[in-house]
C-alpha positions as YAML, in Angstrom:
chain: A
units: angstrom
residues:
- id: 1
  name: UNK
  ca: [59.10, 18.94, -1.50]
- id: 2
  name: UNK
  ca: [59.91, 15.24, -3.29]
- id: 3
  name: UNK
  ca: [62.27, 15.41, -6.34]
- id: 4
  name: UNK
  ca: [60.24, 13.94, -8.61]
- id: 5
  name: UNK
  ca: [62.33, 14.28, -12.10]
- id: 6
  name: UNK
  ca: [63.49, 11.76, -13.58]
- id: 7
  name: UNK
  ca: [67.50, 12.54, -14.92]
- id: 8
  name: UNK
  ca: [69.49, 10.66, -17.58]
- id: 9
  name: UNK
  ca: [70.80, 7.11, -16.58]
- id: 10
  name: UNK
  ca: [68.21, 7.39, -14.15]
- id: 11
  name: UNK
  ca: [65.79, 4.45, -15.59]
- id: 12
  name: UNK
  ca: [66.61, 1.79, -18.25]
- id: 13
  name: UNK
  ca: [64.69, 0.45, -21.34]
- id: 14
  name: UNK
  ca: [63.65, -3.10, -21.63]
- id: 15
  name: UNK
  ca: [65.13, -5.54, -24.32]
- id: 16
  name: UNK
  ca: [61.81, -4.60, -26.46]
- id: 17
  name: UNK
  ca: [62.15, -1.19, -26.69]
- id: 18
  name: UNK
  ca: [65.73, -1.87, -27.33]
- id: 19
  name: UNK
  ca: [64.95, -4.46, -29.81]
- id: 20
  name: UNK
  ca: [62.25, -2.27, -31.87]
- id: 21
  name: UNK
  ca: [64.79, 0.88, -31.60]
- id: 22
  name: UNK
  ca: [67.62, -0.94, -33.39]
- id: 23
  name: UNK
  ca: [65.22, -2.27, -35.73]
- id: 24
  name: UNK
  ca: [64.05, 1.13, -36.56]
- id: 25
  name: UNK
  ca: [67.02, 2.87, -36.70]
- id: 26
  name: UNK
  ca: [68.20, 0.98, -39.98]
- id: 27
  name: UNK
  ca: [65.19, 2.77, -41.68]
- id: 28
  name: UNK
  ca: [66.44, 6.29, -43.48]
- id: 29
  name: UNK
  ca: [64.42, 8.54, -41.69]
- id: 30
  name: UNK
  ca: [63.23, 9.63, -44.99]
- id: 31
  name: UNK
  ca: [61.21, 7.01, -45.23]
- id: 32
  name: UNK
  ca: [58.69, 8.76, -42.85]
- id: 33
  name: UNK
  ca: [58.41, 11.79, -44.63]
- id: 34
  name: UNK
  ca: [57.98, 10.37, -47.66]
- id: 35
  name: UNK
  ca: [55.13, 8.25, -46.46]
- id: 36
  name: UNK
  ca: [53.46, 11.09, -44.70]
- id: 37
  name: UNK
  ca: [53.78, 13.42, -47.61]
- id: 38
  name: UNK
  ca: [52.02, 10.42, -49.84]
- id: 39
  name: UNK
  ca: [49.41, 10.26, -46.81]
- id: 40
  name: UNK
  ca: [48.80, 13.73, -47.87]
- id: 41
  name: UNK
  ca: [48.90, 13.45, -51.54]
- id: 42
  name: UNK
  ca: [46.51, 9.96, -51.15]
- id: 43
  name: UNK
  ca: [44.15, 12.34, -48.81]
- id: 44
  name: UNK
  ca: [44.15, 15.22, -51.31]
- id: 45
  name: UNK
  ca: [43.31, 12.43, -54.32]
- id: 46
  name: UNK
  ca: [40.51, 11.13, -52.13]
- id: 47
  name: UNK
  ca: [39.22, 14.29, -51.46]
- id: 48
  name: UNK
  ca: [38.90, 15.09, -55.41]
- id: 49
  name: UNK
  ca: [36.89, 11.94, -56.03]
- id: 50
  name: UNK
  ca: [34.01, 12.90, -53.37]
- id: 51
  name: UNK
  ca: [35.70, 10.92, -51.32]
- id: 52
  name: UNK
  ca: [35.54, 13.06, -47.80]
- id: 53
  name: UNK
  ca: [35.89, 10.16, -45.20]
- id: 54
  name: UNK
  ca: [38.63, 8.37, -46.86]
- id: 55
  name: UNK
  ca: [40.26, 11.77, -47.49]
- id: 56
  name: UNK
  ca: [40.27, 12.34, -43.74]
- id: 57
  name: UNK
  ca: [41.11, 8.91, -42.50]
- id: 58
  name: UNK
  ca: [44.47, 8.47, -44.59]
- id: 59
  name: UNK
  ca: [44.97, 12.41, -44.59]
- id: 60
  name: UNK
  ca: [45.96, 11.70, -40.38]
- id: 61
  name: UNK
  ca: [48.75, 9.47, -41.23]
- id: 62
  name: UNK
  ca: [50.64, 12.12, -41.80]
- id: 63
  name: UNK
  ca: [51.15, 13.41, -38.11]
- id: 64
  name: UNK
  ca: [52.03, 9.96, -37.00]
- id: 65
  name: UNK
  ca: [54.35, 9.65, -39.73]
- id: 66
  name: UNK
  ca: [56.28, 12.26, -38.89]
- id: 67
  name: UNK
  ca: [56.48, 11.94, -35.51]
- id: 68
  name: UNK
  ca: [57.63, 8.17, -35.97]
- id: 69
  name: UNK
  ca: [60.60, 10.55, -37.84]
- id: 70
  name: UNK
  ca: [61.16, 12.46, -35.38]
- id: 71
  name: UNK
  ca: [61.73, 9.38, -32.89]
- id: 72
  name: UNK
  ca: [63.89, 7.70, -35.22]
- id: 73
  name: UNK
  ca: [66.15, 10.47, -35.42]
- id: 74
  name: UNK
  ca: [66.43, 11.52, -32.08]
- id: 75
  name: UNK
  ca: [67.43, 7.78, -31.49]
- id: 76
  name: UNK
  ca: [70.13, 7.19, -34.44]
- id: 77
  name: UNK
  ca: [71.39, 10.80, -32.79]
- id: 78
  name: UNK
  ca: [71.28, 10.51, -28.83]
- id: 79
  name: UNK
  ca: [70.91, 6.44, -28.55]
- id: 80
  name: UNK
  ca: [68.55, 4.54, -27.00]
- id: 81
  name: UNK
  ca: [68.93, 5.11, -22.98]
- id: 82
  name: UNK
  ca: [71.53, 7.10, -21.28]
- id: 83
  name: UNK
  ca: [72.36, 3.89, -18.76]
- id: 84
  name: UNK
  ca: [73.65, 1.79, -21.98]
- id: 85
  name: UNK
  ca: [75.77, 4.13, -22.68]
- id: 86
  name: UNK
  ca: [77.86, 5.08, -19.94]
- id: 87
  name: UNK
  ca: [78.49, 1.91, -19.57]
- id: 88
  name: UNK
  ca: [80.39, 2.16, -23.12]
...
């Protein structure tokens, strides 16, 4: 059988990905959860008013949200790509 895995170090990020990960790790990664937790309060308001559809529309904000938080945590704590940094 092929070895298919890929290990750490073994492929490098572009200069975008780069780019957009130093960009976003000056954001507090609070910043996510508060904006998905006022995705949920915004969807809960909407839903109040009668509002169903805009209820669920900005009500699935939230998962992206947090999962953009998630990302820019794990980058601020393991860096961007293993190759960049064994070459510190």
């Amino acid at each position: 059988m092929t070895e298919n895995r890929v290990r750490a170090g073994d492929k490098q990020e572009d200069q975008f990905t780069a780019l957009l990960e130093s960009q976003s790790a000056s954001l507090p990664s609070s910043l996510f959860l508060g904006a998905a937790i006022a995705s949920i309060i915004g969807s809960l308001s909407f839903k109040l008013a009668g509002k169903d559809h805009q209820a669920l529309f900005v009500g699935q904000w939230a998962a992206p949200f947090l999962l953009l938080g998630i990302y820019n945590k794990m980058v601020k704590q393991h860096g961007s790509d293993a190759a960049s940094r064994e070459g510190n």
